[in-house]
C-alpha positions as CSV (number, residue, x, y, z in Angstrom):
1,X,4.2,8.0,15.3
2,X,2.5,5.4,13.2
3,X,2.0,5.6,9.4
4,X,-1.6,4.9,8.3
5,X,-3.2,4.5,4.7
6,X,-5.2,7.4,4.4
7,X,-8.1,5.5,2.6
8,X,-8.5,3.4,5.7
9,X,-9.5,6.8,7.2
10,X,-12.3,8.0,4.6
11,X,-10.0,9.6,2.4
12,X,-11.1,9.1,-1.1
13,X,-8.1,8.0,-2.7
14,X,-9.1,4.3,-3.6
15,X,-8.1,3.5,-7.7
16,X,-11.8,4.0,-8.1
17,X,-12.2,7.0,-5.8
18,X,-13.9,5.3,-3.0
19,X,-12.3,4.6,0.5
20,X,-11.9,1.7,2.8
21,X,-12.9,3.4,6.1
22,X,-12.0,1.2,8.8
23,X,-14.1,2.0,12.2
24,X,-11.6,-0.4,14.2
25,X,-8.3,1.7,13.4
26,X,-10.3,4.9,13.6
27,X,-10.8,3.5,17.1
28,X,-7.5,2.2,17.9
29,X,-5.5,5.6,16.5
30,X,-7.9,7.7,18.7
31,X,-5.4,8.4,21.1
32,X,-2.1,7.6,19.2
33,X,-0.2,10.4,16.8
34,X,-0.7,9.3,13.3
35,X,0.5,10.3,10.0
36,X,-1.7,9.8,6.5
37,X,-0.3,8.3,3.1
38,X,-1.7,6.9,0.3
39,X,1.7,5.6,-1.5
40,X,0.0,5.0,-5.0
41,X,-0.9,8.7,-5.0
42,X,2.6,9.6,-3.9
43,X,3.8,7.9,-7.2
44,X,2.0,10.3,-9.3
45,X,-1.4,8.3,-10.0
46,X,-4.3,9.6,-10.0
47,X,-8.0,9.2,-7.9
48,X,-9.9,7.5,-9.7
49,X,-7.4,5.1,-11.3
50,X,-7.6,1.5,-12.9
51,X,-6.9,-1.4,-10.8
52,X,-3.3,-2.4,-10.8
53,X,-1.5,-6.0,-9.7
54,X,1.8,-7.6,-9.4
55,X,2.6,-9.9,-11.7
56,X,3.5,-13.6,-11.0
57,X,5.3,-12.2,-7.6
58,X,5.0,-10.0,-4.8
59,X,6.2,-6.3,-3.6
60,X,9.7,-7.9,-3.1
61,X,10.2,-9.2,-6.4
62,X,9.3,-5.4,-7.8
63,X,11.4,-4.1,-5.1
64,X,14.1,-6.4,-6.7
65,X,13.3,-5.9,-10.6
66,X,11.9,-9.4,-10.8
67,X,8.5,-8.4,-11.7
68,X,6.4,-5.9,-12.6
69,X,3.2,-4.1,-11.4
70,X,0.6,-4.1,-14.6
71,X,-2.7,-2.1,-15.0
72,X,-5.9,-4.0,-15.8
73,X,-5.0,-2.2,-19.5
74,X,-1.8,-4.0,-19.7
75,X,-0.1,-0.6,-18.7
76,X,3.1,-0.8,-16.7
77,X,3.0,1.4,-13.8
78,X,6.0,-0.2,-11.7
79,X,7.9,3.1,-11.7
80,X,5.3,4.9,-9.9
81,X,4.6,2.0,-7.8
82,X,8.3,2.6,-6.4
83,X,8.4,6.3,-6.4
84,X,5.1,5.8,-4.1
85,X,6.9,3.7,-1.8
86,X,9.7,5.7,-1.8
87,X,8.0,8.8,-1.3
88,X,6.4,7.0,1.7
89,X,9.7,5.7,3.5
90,X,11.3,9.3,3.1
91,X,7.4,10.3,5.3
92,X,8.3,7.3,7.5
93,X,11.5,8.3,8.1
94,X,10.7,12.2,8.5
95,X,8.4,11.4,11.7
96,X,10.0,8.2,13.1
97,X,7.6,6.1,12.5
98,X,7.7,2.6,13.6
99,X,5.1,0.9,12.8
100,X,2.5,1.3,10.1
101,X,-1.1,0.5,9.6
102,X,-1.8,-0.3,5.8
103,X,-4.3,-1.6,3.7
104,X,-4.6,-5.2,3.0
105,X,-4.7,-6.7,-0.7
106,X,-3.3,-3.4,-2.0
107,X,-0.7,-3.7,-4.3
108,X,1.2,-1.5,-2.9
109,X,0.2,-1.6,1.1
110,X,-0.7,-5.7,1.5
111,X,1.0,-7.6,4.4
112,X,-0.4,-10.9,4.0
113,X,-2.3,-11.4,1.2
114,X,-2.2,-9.4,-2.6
115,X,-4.3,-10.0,-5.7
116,X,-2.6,-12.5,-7.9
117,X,-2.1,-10.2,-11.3
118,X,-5.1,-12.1,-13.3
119,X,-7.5,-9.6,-12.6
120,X,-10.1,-12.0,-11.3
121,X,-10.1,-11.6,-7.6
122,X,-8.1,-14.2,-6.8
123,X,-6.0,-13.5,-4.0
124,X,-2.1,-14.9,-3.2
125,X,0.1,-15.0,0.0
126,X,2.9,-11.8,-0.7
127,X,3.4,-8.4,0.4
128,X,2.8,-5.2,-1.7
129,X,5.5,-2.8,-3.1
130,X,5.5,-0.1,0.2
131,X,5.3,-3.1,2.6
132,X,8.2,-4.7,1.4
133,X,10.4,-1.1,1.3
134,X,9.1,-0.3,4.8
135,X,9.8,-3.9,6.2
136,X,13.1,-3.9,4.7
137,X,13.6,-0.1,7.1
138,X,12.3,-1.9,10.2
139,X,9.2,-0.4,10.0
140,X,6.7,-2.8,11.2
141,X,3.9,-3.4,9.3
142,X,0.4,-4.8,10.2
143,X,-3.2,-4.4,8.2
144,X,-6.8,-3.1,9.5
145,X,-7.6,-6.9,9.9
146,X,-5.0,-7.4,12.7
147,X,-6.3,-4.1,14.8
């Protein structure tokens, strides 16, 4: 079973109630059993929602209590950043997932790259908050760029 972010599917649950519908993993799961999560939603934020970013680090570093993930208002929403990816493991775990499918840049789904926490589009190397609690389970963890 593989654990996908459900905004790479056309779900609208993107912070501003978009999706990222990604033809390639539509492709690639047609045949594969699949389970949908979108981690920030999970936490208990809504859809539409304003942009969030870790701050100075990455999803380890939150995972850790090193840093802290920050609304574009200067609003802390670290708690719900972890409930989201705890909420997500427990689904992970529940259908023996192995690998996961999740979308890059989030700051809660990134795998290579996440926003820097300056709000200006500049992106960093670093992991976001889910990645880094599903790595840590041995859940592998690749992006729609690596389909």
């Amino acid at each position: 079973m593989i654990l996908v972010s459900a905004c790479l599917l056309g779900i609208n649950c993107k912070y501003n109630g978009d999706n990222n519908k990604d033809f390639k993993v539509l492709e690639y799961l047609k045949d594969k059993e699949f389970i949908i999560v979108c981690p920030e939603q999970l936490g208990g934020m809504s859809t539409p929602r304003d942009p969030s970013e870790i701050i100075r680090l990455d999803g380890d570093a939150v995972i850790n209590g090193e840093t802290s993930v920050i609304t574009n208002k200067r609003l802390d929403v670290t708690k719900k950043f972890k409930l989201g990816a705890n909420e997500t493991l427990k689904i992970a775990k529940l259908y023996n997932c192995k690998e996961a499918i999740l979308k890059e840049g989030s700051p809660s789904c990134g795998s290579n790259y996440i926003y820097d926490g300056t709000f200006t589009g500049k992106k960093r190397d670093g992991i976001g908050v889910t990645t880094s609690l599903l790595k840590h389970n041995g859940i592998k963890v690749i992006s729609e760029k690596e389909i």
